[in-house]
N, C-alpha and C positions, 0 to 999 in steps of 0.2 A: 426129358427135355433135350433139345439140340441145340447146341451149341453154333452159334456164327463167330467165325475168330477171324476177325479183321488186319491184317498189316498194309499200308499203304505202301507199296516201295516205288516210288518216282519213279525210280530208275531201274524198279524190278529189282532182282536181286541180281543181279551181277555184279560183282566185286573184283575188283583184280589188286592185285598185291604179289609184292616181287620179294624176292627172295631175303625174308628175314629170320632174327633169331630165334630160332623156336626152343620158348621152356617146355618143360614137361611135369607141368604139377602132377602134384599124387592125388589130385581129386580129381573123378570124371563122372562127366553124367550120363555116360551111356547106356543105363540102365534104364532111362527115360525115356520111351517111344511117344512121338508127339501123336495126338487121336486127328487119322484124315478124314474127315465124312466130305461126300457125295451127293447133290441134290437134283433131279434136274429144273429148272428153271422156267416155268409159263408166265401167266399173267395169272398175279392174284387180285380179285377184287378185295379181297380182306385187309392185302397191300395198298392198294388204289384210294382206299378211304381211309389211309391213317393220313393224320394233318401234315403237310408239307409236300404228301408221297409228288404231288403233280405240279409244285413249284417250279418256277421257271427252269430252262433246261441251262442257263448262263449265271445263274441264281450266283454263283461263286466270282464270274469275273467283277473287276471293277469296270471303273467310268472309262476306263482305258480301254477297256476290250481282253480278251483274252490273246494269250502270243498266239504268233503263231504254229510257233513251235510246240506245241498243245497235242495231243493224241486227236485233238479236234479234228473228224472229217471231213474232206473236203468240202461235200457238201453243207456245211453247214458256217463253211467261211468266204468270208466278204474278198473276191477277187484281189484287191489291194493287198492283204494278208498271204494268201497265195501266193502270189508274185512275189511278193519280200521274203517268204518262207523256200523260197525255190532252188533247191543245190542245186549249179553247174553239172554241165552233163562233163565235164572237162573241167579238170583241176590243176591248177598251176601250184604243184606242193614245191617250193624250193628247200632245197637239202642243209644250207647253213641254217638256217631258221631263224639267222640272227635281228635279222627284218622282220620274217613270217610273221602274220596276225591271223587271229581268227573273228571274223565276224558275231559280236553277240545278237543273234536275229531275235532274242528273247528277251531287250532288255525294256525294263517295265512293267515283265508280268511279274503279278503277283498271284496266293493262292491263297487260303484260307489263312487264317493267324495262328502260329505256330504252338502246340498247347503249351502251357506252365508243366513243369514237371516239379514231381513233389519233392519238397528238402530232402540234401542228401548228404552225407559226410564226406563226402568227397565230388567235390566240385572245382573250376577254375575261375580263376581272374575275369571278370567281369569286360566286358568291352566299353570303351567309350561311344558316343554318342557326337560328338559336335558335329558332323555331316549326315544325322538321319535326317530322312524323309519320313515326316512323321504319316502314318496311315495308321488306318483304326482297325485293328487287331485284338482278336479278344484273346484278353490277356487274363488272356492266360491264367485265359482266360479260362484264354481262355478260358478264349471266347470263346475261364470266363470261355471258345469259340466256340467252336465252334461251332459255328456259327447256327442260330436262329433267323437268316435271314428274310425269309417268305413268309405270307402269312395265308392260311386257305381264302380269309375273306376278302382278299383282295379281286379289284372286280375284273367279274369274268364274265363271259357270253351269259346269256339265261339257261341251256341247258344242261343245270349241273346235276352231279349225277343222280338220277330220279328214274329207277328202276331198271337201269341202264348203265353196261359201267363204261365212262369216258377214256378210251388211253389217248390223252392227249395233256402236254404239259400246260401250265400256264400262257406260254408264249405261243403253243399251236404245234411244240415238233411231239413224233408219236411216240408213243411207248410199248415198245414192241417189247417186253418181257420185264416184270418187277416181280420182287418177294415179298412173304407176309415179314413182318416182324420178328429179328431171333434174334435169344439172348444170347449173350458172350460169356465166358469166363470173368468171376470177378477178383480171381486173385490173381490171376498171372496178364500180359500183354498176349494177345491171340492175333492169327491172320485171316483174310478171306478174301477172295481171288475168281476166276472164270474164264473156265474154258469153253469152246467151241470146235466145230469142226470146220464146218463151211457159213459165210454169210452174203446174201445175194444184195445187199445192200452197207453201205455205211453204217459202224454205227459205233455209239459212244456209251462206254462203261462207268457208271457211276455208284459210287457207294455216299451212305449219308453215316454217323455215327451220334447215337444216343447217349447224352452223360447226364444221370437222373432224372429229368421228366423233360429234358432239353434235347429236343435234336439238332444238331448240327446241319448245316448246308450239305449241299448234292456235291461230290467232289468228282476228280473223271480221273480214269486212272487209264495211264499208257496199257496199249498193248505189245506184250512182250514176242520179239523175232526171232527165233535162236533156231539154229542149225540144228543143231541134236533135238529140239521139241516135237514131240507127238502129234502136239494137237495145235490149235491159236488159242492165246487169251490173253488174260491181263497179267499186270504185274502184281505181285500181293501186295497187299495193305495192313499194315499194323496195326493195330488196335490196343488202346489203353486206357483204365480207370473209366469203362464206358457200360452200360448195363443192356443197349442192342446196337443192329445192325438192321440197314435195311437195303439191296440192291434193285439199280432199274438197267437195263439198256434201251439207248435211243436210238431209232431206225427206222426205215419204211418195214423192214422184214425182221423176221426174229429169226438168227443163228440157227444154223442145224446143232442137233446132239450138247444144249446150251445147259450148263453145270452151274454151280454153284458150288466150290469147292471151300472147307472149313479146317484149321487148322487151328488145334488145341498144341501149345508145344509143353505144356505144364511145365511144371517148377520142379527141378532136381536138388538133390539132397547135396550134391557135390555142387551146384552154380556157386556159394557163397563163398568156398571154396576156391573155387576157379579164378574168381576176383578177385582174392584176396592175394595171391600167388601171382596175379599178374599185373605188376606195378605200371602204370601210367608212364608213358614217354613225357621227359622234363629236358626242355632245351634251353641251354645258357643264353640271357638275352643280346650278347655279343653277337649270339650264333641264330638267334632265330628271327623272324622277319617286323621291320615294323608293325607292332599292333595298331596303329594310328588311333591314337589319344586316348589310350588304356590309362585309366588313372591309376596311382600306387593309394595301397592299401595299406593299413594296421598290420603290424606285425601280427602274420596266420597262416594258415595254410595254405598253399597255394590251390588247393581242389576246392576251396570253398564256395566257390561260386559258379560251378558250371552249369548246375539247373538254371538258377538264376538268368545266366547266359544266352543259357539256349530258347528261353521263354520269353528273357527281354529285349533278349540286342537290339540293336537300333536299326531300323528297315534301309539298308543300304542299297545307292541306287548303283543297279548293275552298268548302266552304260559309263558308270567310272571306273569299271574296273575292267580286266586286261583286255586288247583288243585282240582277236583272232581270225582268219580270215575261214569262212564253210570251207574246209578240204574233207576229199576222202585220204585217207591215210594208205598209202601204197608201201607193202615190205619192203625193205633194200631200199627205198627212195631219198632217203634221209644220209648224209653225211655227216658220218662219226669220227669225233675225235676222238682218240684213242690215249690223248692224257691224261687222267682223271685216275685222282687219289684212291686208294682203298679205305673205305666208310663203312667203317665196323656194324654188325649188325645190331638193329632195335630190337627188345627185347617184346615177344610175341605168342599169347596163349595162344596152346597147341590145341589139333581140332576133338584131341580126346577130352581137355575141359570140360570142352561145352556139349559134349554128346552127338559127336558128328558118325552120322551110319557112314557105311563104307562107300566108296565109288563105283559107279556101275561099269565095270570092265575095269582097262587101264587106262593112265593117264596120257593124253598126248602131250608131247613138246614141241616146243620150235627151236630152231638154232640160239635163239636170245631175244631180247626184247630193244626194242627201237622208239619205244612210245609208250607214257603213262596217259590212263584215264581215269579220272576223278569223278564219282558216283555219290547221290544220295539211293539209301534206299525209297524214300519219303515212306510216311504215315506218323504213327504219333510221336512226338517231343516228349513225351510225360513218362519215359522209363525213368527206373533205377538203375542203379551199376547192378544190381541182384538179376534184373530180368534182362541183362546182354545174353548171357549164352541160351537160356529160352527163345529168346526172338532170332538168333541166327539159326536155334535147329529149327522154328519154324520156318526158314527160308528156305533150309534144305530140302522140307518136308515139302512142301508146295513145290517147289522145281523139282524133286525126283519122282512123287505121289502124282502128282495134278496137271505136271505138264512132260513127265516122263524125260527128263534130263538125266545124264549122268552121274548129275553132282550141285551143288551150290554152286550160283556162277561167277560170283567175285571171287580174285584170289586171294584179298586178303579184305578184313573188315575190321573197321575202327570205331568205336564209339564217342558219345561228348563228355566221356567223362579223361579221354588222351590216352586210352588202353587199345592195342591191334590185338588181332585175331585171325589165326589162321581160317581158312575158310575152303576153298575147292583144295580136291584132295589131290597129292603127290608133292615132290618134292620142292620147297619153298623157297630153294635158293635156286633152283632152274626157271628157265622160262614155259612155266605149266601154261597150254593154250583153255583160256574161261569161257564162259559165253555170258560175255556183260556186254557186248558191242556188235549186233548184227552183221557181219562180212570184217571185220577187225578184231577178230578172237588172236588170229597168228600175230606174235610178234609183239602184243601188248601186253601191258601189265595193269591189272583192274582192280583198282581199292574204291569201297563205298563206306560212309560215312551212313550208320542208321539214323535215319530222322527226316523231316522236310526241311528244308533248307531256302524259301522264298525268302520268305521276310525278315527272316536271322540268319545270323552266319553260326556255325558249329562255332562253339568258344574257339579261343586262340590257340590252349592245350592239344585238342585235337586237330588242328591246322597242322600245329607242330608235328605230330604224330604221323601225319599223314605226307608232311615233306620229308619227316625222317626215312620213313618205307621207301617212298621214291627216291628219294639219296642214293637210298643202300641199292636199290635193284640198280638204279642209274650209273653206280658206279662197278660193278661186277660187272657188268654192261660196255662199259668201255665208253660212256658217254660224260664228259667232264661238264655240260652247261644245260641246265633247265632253260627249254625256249618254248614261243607260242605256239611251236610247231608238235616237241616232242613229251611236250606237258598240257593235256587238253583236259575237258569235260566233255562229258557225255554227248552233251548237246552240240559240239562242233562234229560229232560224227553222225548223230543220226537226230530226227524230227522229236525232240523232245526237250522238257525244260530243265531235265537234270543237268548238272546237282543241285538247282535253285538257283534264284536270280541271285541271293546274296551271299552263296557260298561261292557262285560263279565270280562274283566278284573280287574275292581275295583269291585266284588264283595268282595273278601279279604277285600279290607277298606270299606265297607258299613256294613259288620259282625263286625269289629271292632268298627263301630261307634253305632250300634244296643247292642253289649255288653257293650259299656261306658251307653249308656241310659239305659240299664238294670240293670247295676252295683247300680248307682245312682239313678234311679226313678226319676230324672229328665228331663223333656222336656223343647222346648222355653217356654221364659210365667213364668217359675216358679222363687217365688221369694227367695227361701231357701238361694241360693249362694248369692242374692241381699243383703240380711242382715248382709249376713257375710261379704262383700266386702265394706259395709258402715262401719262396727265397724274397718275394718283395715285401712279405709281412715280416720277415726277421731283417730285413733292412732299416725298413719303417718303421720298428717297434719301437726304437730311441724317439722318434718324432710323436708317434703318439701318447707313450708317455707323457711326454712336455707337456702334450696338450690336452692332457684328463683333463687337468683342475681348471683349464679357460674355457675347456666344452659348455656353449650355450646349450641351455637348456633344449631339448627336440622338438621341433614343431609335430604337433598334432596332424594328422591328415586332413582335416580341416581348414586349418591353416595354410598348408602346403596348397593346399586346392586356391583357395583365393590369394592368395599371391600369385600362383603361377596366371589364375585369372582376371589376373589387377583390382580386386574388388575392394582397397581400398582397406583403412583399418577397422581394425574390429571397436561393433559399438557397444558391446559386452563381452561375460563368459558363454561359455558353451554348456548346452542344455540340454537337457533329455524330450524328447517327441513325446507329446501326450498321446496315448491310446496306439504308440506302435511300438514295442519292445527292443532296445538294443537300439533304437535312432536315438542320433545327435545332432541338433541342429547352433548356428552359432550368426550374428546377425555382423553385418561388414557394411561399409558406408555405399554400394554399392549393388547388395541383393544380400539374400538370407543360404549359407550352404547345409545343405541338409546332407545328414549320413550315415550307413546301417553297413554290416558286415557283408550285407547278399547287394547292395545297391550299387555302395562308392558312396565318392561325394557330388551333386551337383547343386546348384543354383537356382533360387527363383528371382524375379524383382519384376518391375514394375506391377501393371492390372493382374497378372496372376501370380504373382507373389501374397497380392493383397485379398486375390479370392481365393487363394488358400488356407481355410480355416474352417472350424466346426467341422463338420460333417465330410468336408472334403477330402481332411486328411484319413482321417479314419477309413471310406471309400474309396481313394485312391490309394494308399501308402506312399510311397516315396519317391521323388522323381529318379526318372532312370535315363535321362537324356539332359541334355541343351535345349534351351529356351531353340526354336528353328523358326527363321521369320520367311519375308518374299513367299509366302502363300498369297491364295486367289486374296484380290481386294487390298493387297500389304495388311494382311493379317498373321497371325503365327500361334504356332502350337507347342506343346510340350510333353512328355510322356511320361510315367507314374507304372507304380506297380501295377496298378487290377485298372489303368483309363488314361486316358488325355484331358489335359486343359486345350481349348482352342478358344484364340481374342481374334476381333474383327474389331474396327473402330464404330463401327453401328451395330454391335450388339454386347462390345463388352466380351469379359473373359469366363464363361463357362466347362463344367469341365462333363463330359462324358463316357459308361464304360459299358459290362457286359453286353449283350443281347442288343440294343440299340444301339453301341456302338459297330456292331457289329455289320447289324441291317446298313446305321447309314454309312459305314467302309464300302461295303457293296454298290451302294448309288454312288459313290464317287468323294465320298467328304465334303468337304468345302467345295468343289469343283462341280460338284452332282446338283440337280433341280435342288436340294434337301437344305444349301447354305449350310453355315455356321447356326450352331447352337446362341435358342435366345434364354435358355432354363438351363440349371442343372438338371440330371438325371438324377429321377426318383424311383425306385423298386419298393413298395407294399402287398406283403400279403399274394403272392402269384401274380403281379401286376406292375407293370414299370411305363411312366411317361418321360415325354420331354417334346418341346417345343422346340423348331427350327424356324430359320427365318421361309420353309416353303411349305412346312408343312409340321403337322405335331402327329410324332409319335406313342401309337400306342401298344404297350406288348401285355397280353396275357398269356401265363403258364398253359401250355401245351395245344395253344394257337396261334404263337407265331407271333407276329410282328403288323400294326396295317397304319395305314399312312390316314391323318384325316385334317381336314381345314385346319390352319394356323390362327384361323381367328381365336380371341376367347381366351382363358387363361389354364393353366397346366391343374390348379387347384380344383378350378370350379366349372372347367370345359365341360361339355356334354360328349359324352364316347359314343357317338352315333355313326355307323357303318354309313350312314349314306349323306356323307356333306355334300355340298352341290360341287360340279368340278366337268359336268358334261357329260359322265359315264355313269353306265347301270350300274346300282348295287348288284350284288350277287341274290336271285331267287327275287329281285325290285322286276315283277310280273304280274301287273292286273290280271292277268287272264291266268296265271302259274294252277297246271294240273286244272283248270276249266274252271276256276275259280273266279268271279269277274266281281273286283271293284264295286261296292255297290256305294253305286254314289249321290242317289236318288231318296234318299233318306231322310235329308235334312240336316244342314250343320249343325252349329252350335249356336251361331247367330240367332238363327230360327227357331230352335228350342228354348234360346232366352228370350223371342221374343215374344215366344207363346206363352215362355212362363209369367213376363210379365202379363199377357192379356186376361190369362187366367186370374191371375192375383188381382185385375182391374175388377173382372167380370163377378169374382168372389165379393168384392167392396160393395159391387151398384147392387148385389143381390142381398147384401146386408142392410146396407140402405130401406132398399123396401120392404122387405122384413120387418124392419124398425118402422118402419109409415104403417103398415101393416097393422102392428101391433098397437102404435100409440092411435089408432085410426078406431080401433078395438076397444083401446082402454080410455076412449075418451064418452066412447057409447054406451059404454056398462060401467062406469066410475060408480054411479052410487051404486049398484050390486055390490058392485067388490067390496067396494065400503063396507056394504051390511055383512056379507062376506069373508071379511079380512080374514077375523080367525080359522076357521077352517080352510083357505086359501092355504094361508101359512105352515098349517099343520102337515097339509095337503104335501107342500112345496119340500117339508122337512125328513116326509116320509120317501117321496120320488128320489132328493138328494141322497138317499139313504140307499137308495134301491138302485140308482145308476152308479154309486159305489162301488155295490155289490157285483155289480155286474164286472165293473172295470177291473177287481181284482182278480174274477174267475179268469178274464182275460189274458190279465198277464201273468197267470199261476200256468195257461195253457201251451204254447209253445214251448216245445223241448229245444234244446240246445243245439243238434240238428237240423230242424226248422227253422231257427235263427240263422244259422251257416248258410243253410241254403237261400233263408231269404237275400242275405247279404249277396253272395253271387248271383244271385239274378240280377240283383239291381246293376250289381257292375257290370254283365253284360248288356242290360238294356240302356245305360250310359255310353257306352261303350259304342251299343248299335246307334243312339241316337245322336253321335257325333263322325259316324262316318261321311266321308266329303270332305270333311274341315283340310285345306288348304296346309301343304307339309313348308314347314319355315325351320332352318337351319337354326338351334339353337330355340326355338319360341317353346311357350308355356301355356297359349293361351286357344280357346278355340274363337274367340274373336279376328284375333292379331295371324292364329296359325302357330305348330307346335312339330315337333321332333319326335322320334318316338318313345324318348324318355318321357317327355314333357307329356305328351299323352296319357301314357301309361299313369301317371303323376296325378294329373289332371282326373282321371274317371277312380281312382280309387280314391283320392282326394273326395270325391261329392260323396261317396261312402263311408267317411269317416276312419280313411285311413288312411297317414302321413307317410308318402314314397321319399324318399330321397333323390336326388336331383339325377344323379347319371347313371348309366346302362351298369355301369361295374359297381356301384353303389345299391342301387336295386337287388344285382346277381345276390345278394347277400340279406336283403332284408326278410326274407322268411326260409325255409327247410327246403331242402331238393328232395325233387319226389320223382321217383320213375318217369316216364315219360307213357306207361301201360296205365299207370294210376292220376294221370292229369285229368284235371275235371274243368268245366266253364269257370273261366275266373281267374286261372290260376294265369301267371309270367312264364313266358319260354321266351329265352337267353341265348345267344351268344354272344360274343364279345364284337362289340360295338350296335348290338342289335337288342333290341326287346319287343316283346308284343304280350296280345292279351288270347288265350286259347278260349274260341267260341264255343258255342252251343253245338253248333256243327264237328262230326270227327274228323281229325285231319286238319282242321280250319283255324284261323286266329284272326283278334282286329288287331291291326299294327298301320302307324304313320309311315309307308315305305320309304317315300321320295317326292322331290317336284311332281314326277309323273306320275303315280299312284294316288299320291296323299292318302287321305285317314279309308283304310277298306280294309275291305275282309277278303282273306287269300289261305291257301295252300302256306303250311310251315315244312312241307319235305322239304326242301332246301337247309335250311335249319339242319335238320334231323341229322345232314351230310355231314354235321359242320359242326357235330357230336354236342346239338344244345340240350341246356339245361334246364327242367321244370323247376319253375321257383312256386311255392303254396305260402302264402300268406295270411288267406282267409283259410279258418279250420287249422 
């Protein structure tokens, strides 16, 4: 089996990092060569028809649109976008920089929700929350992500794929090269990437990512520009805790000599090793930058919460954070001050740790560095600290294997757990020239942070880490002051969203914590403040004596939270969380604060305070935000471990997570057609609803997501693929594959009113019968009289003999012959209700019926009890091949059912308004991987 090993890297792998401390543990993993495989890349139809493959080609932006700062092709973005996205052919870089901004052209995008990464034992401080923008992120899901967002049954042209294979997306753009299905590694994080050579068109690289029977949304990965590269392609992608992969490009044309490159970096016997030796940058909070509204914690560790972190933070919006103006960066352009303290160096595994191969040739230099940039790799959030030095020699592996680089092309690389790592090779304290920045390799310094960084920021730990490195370069340097000018991201120098909208955003507090370590010439480690913090504790220590025996008693962190919140006093003790381990929640005259080791403390009160219960908490776990109000309608939302609660004043406080929250982050949220949730969200059995105020969703396991009328209720709705709405269902084609509607048959109307005529015609014929007889036995009375006895005898012996008869009857039919006769009859039920008029929701062939109701209805008159909806049905008898369906039998999709005819190939099903009750072609179906349900036999 082949292996697809995915790494997303935003930002590609290039990392620059400046000259730090390098340890040299005694573990290394260079004995571990990562596996490079080679594909080259067509069209697969085997790809083409797995579900999702042809989901729309924007399936990922929100209601906002995607940036434009997006790897997005020209062509395929909206002139306004362009224009906003357009560097200056002329740069006015001024040299103090003390002014200097940089334009954010990106702020707003967002990307997929950032995954949950699994508990770790060393973790960081958690972020606050009072200024998220709440958006629906599968959390972490992921999403719990991601994301699920497409569903195939959503409606599309009539001809779907039917002996023919379609490359075209949902929305019409084409698909000029996809893969089949391939697994990943499941014990370690893997990458996978693409190269080309030449392409005559535009075109955009996307990978999707499968986590157990769930695939994730289409993502698009930059393509990477580098000077020393061989060939064109992407950046790699990480991949993690995922079981496949699947890649498309979108184009008029398909790349020449177009790859599909794979990267296993496996797991070394030294990685655990390597972390463990390489302790996490800890900065004094004197010295480090505001967190803004970081809550304090229970006496613990400080690592305890980085996964957490990096899975929940709060979606911050980037146009608050620092402003930059688009420059190119010109060497020598910049005016250096030359006062700037000596900033001892961070402490920094070395690249024999992690098992870095050698460099190809020698390293070049530049005179110094004049400018830091600040990198995600992107791709997954869901490492350990075990798989860091895996995932960086996969980077290597891919930039020296795949795209024929020199070297890894960050210079230094950081993780979320606040650990650097040396990364491109040669000496760490010079200005080694990277290739993280297409035409600004000379003269900068490139640290990347692994993970994606949209909707979360790297924890605070790693912020730190990452000012510390630039400190120390900046100050060997000669450079005394971090500015917008000599302190960027990625994205101010070239057409891309790295490092994420909301790691972009605390660059502001990463310059401020780079000028508190430049101020001072202090790093972690150093003991200058140690000294002076002993000589005021041997001052002090008379005073706090005194004041042992009047110390009040400490507040709880709970406590501390609602005071500092004004919530007023406590209306009891504090309590343990039913059904989540380690919460404590404490009730205040004001709201309820809830609190756990991995969360913090925060608050709920009023309508979601109060819908917080049963089921919710369980569902959701814990909040991890501020109540956030001034949504669409003066509504407001809140955010939870694995969901959000969102209130609107007309529909009340609901809360929603995985997989449909997902879908509807992608429409827009609250902002999108979709509104505010009027249900909570329900997940049974491979199957999850919910009700919006536009529309009610429905998801089943491994088709996606489909949107259908809001009419009706979430319990007892009908899952019908074809609510009314102006558009064709999918395969909704009288004539589909020469198949016509037959509608000449006779409703049901007409069948009930022949059955009454019959049943009339049965009576008058009884009637005379009876005149008949007593007409008879008025004429021969006295026979019969004389008669009697032997009549009787007569009468006793017949009764005896039509007995006889009836038993041989019912001893005759085999079991078989019973089965079969039952199918006929449901087919000729079946046939003698086509026509009947299609009604959204109906039951009736009077009134008009759905195709549940249908289905319902003709096995109904055969004595056998359906249940009411498509997904209810799916279940009430055995799946059986689709080679082995016989007349009778249910073929399923999700939101569809019908009845497979006498005919092969054929079924009766209720399509739509325009169909109504006929008999058609199920290929369509077939695309759309349905299921034979047998109920009879």
């Amino acid at each position: 089996m082949k292996y697809l090993l995915p790494t997303v890297a935003g930002c590609a792998s290039v990392a620059m990092v400046g000259t730090l401390l390098v340890s040299a543990p005694t573990a290394s993993a260079a004995a571990t060569s990562p596996e490079v495989s080679k594909e080259a890349l067509n069209v697969s139809k085997e790809g083409l028809n797995v579900p999702g493959a042809r989901d729309s080609s924007d399936s990922t932006a929100t209601a906002a649109n995607q940036s434009a700062t997006s790897n997005l092709p020209n062509i395929f973005k909206s002139q306004t976008a362009l224009a906003s996205a357009k560097v200056p052919d002329i740069v006015n870089a001024s040299a103090s920089a003390a002014t200097g901004s940089v334009n954010n052209v990106s702020a707003g995008l967002t990307s997929g929700a950032d995954e949950a990464a699994p508990s770790e034992t060393e973790q960081a401080p958690a972020e606050g929350a009072e200024n998220e923008d709440p958006k629906s992120d599968d959390e972490k899901s992921d999403d719990e992500g991601a994301k699920d967002s497409s569903d195939e049954s959503k409606t599309q042209d009539e001809d779907d794929i039917s002996g023919s294979v379609r490359q075209k997306t949902e929305d019409g753009v084409n698909i000029a090269l996809i893969s089949d299905v391939l697994d990943v590694p499941q014990n370690n994080p893997s990458l996978v990437g693409f190269t080309f050579s030449e392409s005559k068109s535009n075109i955009r690289i996307q990978v999707r990512v499968k986590h157990g029977s769930e695939w994730g949304n289409w993502d698009s990965l930059d393509e990477e520009q580098q000077e020393e590269a061989q060939n064109k392609g992407s950046e790699p992608m990480t991949v993690s805790n995922a079981s496949a992969v699947q890649m498309r490009i979108l184009g008029d044309s398909a790349p020449s000599e177009a790859e599909l490159v794979l990267v296993d970096p496996k797991r070394a016997a030294g990685d655990a090793q390597a972390v463990a030796e390489n302790d996490p940058i800890e900065l004094d909070d004197q010295v480090s930058g505001d967190s803004a509204g970081a809550e304090s914690a229970p006496e613990q560790s400080t690592e305890d919460s980085a996964d957490a972190e990096a899975a929940t933070a709060e979606n911050v919006d980037a146009a608050a954070g620092a402003t930059v103006t688009n420059q190119n960066y010109v060497p020598g352009s910049s005016t250096v001050d030359t006062v700037a303290k000596k900033v001892s160096k961070p402490k920094i595994g070395s690249r024999s740790s992690w098992g870095a191969k050698a460099y190809r040739g020698s390293p070049d230099y530049a005179s110094g560095i004049k400018q830091a940039v600040v990198h995600h790799t992107s791709g997954s959030n869901s490492y350990s600290a075990g798989d860091v030095p895996g995932i960086i020699r996969g980077i290597q592996a891919y930039h020296q294997q795949g795209r024929g680089w020199n070297d890894i092309g960050y210079n230094v690389v950081a993780d979320k757990y606040g650990r650097l790592w040396h990364a491109r090779g040669g000496d760490v304290e010079k200005a080694v020239i990277g290739a993280h920045v297409a035409g600004h390799n000379t003269g900068t310094f490139g640290i990347s942070v692994l993970g994606t960084y949209n909707s979360a920021a790297p924890p605070k730990k790693t912020r730190d880490a990452v000012a510390s490195a630039i400190a120390w370069k900046f100050s060997i340097n000669g450079i005394s002051k971090a500015t917008s000018s000599n302190m960027v991201g990625h994205r101010d120098l070239g057409q891309t969203d790295c490092p994420g909208d909301a790691f972009y955003a605390k660059m502001g507090e990463m310059r401020s914590t780079v000028n508190s370590i430049l101020k001072t010439g202090e790093q972690p480690g150093d003991s200058k403040d140690d000294s002076k913090k002993d000589d005021k504790s041997k001052d002090d220590s008379k005073k706090d004596d005194d004041k042992k025996t009047e110390k009040p008693k400490a507040k709880t962190t709970i406590e501390k939270y609602a005071e500092k919140n004004k919530l007023g006093k406590a209306l009891g003790k504090e309590y343990a969380v039913k059904g989540i381990k380690g919460a404590k929640a404490q009730k205040f005259e004001k709201g309820t604060v809830y609190w756990s080791k991995k969360t913090g403390a925060y608050h709920l009160s009023g309508a979601i305070a109060s819908a917080y219960k049963g089921n919710a908490v369980t569902d959701l776990g814990l909040p991890t935000s501020s109540e956030k109000g001034g949504l669409e309608d003066g509504g407001a939302a809140q955010r939870f471990e694995k969901g959000s609660f969102y209130w609107s004043k007309d529909t009340g406080a609901h809360y929603t997570s995985g997989t449909i929250m997902k879908y509807w982050g992608d429409k827009g949220t609250v902002k999108g057609h979709l509104g505010y949730p009027k249900s909570d969200v329900v997940y049974k059995k491979g199957r999850g609803e919910q009700l919006f105020e536009g529309a009610r969703l429905v998801w089943a396991e491994g088709y996606g997501t489909t949107e259908f009328s809001p009419k009706g209720t979430i319990a007892g709705g009908v899952s019908d693929d074809n609510a009314p709405g102006g558009t064709t269902p999918p395969g909704d084609d009288s004539t589909d594959d020469k198949s016509a509607a037959d509608s000449g048959e006779g409703s049901a109307d007409d069948k009930d009113s022949k059955d009454d005529k019959s049943k009339d015609d049965s009576d008058d014929k009884s009637k005379d019968d009876k005149s008949k007889d007593d007409s008879k036995k008025d004429d021969s009375d006295d026979k019969k009289k004389d008669d009697s006895k032997k009549d009787d005898k007569s009468k006793d012996d017949k009764s005896k003999d039509d007995k006889s008869k009836d038993d041989k009857k019912k001893d005759k039919p085999s079991k078989a012959e019973k089965i079969a006769a039952q199918r006929a009859s449901i087919i000729k039920d079946a046939k003698a209700n086509l026509g009947v008029k299609y009604v959204w929701g109906g039951t009736s062939p009077k009134s008009g019926w759905d195709c549940s109701g249908y289905t319902q209805y003709v096995y109904g008159k055969n004595g056998i009890k359906l249940p009411r909806t498509t997904s209810q049905q799916r279940y009430a008898g055995k799946e059986v091949s689709i080679k082995d369906a016989k007349p009778g039998d249910l073929i399923w999709i999700p939101g569809h059912i019908g009845i497979i005819s006498e005919t092969k190939g054929q079924m009766y099903d209720a399509g739509s308004t325009r169909t109504n009750t006929t008999k058609r072609s199920y290929s369509w179906m077939l695309n759309r991987g349905a299921k034979v349900i047998r109920v009879v036999g």
